[in-house]
N, C-alpha and C positions, 0 to 999 in steps of 0.2 A: 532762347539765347542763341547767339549765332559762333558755332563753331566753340561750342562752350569752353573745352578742356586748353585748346591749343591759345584760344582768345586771353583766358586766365592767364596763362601761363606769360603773353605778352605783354601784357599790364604788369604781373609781378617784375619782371627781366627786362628792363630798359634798352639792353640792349639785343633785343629778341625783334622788335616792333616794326613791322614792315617786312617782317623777313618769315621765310617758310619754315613752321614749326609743325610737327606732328610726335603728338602724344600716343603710345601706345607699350605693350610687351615689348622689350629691344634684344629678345632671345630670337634662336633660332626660330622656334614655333610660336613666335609672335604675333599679334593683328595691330594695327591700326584703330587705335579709339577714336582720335579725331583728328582732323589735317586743319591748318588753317589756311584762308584762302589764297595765300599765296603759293602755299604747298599744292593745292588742289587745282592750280593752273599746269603743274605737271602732269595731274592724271592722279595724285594722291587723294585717296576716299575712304572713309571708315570701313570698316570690318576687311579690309587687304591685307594681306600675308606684309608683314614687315619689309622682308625679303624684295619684295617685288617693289613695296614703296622707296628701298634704298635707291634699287636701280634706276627711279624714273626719277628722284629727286636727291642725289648722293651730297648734294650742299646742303640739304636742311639738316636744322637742329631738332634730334632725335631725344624723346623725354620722357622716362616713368611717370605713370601717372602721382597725381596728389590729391588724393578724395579726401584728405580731412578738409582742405583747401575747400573743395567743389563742392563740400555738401556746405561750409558754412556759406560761400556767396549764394546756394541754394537758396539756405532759409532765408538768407535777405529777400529776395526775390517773391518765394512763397507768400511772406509776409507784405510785401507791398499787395500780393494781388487778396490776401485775403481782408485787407482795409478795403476792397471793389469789391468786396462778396464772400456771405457764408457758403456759395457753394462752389470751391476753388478743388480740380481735380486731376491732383499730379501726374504724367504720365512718366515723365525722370525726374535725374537733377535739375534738368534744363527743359522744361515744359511741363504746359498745365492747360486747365480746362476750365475757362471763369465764366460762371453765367453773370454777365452785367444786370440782368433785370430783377434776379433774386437780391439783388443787391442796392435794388433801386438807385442806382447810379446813372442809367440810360433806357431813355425808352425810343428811340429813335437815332436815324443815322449820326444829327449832328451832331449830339451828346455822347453817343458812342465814339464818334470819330475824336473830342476830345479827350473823351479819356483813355482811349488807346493813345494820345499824343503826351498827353502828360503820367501815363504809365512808361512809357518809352522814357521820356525825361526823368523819371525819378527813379528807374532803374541803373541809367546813368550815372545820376547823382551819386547813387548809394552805394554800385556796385566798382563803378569806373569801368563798366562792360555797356557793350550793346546788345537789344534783344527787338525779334522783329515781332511785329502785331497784326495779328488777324482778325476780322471783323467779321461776320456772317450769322444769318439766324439759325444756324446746326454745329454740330461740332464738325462734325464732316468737311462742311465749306469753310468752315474759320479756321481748322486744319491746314488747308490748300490755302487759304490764304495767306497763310503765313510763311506757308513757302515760298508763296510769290514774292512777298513783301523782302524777304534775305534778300543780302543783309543789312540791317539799320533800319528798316523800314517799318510803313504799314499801311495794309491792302485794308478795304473794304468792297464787301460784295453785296451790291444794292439788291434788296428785294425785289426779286420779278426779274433780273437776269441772270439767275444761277444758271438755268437749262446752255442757254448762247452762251456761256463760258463755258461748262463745261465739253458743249459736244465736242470740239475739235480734240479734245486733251485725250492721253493714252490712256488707255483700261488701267495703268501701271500706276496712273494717277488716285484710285479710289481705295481704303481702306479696306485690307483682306484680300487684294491683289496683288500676288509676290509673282515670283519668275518659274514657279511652276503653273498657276492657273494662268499666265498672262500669253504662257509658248500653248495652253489648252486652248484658250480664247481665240489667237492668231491661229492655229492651224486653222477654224472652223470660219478664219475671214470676219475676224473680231478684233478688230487696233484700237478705236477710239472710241469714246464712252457715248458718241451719236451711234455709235452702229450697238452699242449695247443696247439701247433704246428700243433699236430699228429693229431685232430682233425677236426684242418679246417676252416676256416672263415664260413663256412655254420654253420657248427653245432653252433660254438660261437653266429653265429647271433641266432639262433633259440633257444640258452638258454638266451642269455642275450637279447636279439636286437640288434637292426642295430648298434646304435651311439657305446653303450659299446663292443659289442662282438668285431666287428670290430676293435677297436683301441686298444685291447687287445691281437685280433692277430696278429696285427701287431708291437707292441712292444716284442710277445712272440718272430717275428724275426727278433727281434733287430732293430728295425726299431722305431725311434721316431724324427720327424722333428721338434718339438715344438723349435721356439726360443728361445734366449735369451731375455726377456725384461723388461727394466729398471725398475726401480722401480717407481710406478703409484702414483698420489698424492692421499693424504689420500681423503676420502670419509666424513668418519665422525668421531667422537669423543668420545668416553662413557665411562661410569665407571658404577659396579655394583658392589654388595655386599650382598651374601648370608650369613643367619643369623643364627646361630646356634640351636636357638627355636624359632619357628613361634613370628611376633608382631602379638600384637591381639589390641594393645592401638591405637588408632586413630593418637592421637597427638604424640603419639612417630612415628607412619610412615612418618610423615607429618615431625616433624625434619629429619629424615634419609632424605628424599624429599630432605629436602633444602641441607641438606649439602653433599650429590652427587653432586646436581645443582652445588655446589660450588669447588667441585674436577673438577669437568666436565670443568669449564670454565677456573679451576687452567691448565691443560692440553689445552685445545686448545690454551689458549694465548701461554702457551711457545711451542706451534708446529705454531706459528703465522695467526692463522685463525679467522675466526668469520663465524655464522653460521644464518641459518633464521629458520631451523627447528627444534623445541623440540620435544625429543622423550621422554616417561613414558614409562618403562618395569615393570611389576607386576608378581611374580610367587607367587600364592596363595597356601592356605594350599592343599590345592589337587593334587598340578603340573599343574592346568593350567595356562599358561600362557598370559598376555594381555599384548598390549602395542597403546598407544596413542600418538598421535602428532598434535600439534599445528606448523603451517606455522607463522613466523612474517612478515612483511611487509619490510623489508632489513635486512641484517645480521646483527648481536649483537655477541660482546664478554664481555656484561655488567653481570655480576654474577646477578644483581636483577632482572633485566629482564630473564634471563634464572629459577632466582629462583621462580617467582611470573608463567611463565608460567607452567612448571613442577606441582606449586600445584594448578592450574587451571585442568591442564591433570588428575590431582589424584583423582578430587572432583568428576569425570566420573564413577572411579572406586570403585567394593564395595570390601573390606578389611575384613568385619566381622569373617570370619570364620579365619582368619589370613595371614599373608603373610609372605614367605622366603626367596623373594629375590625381590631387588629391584635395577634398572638403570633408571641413565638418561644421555639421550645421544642427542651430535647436527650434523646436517647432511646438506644437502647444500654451504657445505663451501667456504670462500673466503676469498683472502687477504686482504681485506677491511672490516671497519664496516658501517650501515647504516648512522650511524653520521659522517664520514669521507666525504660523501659527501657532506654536507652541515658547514661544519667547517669555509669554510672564508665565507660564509655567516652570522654563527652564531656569527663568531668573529665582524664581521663590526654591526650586531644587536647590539650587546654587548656596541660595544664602542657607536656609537648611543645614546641607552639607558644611560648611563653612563655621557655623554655630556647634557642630555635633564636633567639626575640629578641632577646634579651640577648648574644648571642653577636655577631650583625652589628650591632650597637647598640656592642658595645665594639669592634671588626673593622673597620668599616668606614664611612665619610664618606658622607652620604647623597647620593640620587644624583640628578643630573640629573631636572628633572622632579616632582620628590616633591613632596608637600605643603607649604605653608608652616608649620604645626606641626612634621615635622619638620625644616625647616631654621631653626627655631631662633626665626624670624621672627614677631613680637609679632603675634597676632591681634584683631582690632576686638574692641571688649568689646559683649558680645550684651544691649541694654538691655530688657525684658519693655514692652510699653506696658499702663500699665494697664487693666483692663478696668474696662468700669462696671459700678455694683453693680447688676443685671438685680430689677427689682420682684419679690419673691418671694412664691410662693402659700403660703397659711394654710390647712390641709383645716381643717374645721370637728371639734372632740374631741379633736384632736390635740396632740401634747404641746409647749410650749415652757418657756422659760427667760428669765426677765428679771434683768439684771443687781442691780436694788436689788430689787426684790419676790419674784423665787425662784421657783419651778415653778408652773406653770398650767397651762391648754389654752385651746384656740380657741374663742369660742364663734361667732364669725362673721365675714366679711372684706367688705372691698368698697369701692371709691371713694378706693383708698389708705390707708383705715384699716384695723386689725385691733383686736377685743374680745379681751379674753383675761378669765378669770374665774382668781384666784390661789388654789388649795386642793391638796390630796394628798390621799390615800387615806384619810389618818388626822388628816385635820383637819375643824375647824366649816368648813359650808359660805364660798365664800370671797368676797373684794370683787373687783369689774370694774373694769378700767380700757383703756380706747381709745389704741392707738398708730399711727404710719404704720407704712405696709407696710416701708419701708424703716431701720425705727430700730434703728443698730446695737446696742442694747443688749439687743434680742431675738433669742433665735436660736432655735431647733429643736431638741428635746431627746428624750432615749429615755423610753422608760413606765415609771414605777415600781413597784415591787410592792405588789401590793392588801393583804397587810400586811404587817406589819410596819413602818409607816413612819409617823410622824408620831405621833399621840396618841395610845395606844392606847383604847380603847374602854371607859370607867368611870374614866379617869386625873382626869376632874376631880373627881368624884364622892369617890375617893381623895384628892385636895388637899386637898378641904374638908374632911373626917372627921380629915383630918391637921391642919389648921390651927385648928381646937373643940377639940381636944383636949391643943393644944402643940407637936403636930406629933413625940409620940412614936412615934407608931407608925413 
């Protein structure tokens, strides 16, 4: 997908479209998830300090991420590619690994080249996004070819000229080449993937070693046998949350504690799992990082029990100097909870119990001592004191709801007010209006779908042909 988070985001927001967006943390110790390409004509690029993408680009519109958003146009996407093949192999939200031939879809350039064109178009259709397509008999070269193809496109790389494409390309171009082996490679007079070639499997081993050099040279000739394979069941579960200024307050870590636990287990029930392991991650004011875990006795997908372990795991850990980032996460997964096994047991207890109640309930006058429910005895009626309505935060992209005006998003919060700009997916871009933070006629709303919703696209265009003409058509 091309520039996935930021491209979303300009499909939702009408009035985003053509203009520099970047998605990312908008704290101080922020990164960059994604720019879009207009933003990235300034120098703006994923994993950049916030900070630094302010200065190069201070007019773009800066945006909290929305992953419930990005994982559902995900699975549209997922789903188209696994109608081309049972062997579809995610690497994120926005990318995947589809062998066409297990799929019997393509056995050759032509038919590959068509259904890379009409994957491209039905991703379109279905997502209101574009996504670029790469062709090649490796994963390796359909990789790279997808990069070339960004964005909107798609490359194909004919059998019998991978080597001529690749030699001119940088070392930096081949999977497991980062910016530490790429500055090892150039000192030794190593730029481009001909001269890796040119080198030799000896020499690569004896810069890199055995496992790396080797399987380096052998993609430098084009050679890469890795499968295709499906996508593996999740492992584990987490959530974490780095914090703009160190906590230093006890009790404030200890809330954050719970309420990860309580994201954490919001995700794993809707991925349908339960787990037995708690994990605590802790990044202290220094950058070191700890992490803890508690094993239970069978899986749990019960928020209290995951909450009450977590701040068992915390009381391990010393905080004082402060902390920046904290996760919790559960791992031994399964489709089942511990309680699940024993359910019609518990059920038949139950009813049991229930039968032996009713029996000394009609038998016998209670007794000495007991409760004042059961003797009969009017209890204080329990009044709730109300709570006050706590200032609520505004992420900036974010979706709301205004009672007279109808769906929007955020465009920016602060000093008690909140912007909100009112448009859909499928509307003219929309008008602004400022409310306090607390006005109950605004609330917090889900994402809507990128289409289908609102005008469709050429609907006025349609009006007016209809309306010249009498409005027969």
């Amino acid at each position: 997908m091309d520039a996935f988070y930021a491209s979303a985001e300009q499909a939702a927001k009408p009035s985003l479209r053509g203009k520099a967006v970047v998605v990312g943390g908008l704290g101080p110790r922020g990164v960059v998830a994604t720019a879009s390409y207009e933003a990235r004509r300034f120098g703006v690029h994923s994993a950049m300090p916030m900070g630094q993408a302010r200065r190069l680009a201070p007019n773009a519109a800066y945006l909290v991420p929305r992953f419930g958003l990005y994982r559902e146009v995900s699975e549209q996407v997922m789903g188209l590619l696994r109608e081309l093949s049972p062997l579809v192999e995610p690497l994120s939200l926005d990318e995947a690994f589809v062998d066409l031939e297990a799929g019997g879809v393509a056995d050759d350039e032509v038919s590959a080249r068509a259904v890379g064109e009409r994957l491209r178009s039905d991703i379109r259709a279905v997502t209101g996004l574009t996504g670029s397509v790469g062709l090649a008999v490796s994963k390796m070269l359909a990789k790279i070819a997808s990069e070339e193809a960004k964005p909107d496109g798609l490359r194909l790389i004919a059998p019998g000229t991978e080597r001529a494409l690749l030699g001119p390309m940088s070392v930096r171009t081949l999977p497991g080449v980062g910016p530490a082996t790429g500055d090892h490679l150039r000192r030794a007079g190593i730029t481009t993937v001909e001269e890796i070639a040119e080198a030799g499997e000896d020499e690569l081993v004896r810069l890199l070693g055995k496992a790396h050099g080797g399987s380096l040279y052998a993609m430098a000739q084009a050679l890469d046998e890795r499968p295709v394979v499906a996508e593996r069941d999740t492992k584990s579960v987490s959530v974490e949350d780095t914090y703009d200024v160190d906590i230093h307050d006890r009790v404030r870590v200890r809330t954050e504690v719970a309420r990860l636990a309580e994201r954490c287990v919001q995700r794993l029930r809707a991925a349908g799992h339960s787990g037995r392991t708690i994990v605590l991650k802790v990044r202290r004011f220094d950058f070191s990082t700890l992490t803890r875990s508690e094993t239970l006795r069978g899986p749990t997908d019960d928020p209290g029990v995951v909450r009450e372990a977590a701040a068992r795991l915390l009381e391990s850990v010393d905080t004082t100097g402060g902390v920046r980032l904290l996760g919790v996460g559960v791992t031994g997964l399964a489709d089942y909870t511990q309680e699940d096994l024993f359910a019609q047991a518990q059920a038949q207890a139950q009813a049991l119990a229930a039968e032996v109640e009713a029996e000394e309930a009609a038998g016998a006058e209670a007794e000495p001592g007991a409760d004042e429910a059961a003797s009969g005895e009017p209890q204080p009626e329990v009044v709730e004191e109300p709570v006050a309505r706590a200032e609520r935060r505004w992420a900036a992209g974010h979706d709301v709801r205004h009672a007279e005006y109808g769906h929007g998003w955020v465009q920016g919060s602060g000093l008690g007010r909140v912007t909100v700009r009112f448009e859909t997916p499928g509307s003219e871009p929309g008008r602004v209006r400022t409310f306090r933070t607390d006005d109950v006629d605004l609330e917090p709303a889900e994402p809507l779908p990128l289409v289908g919703v609102g005008v469709p696209s050429g609907w006025a265009e349609l009006e007016r042909g209809c309306a010249a003409s009498g409005g027969q058509e």
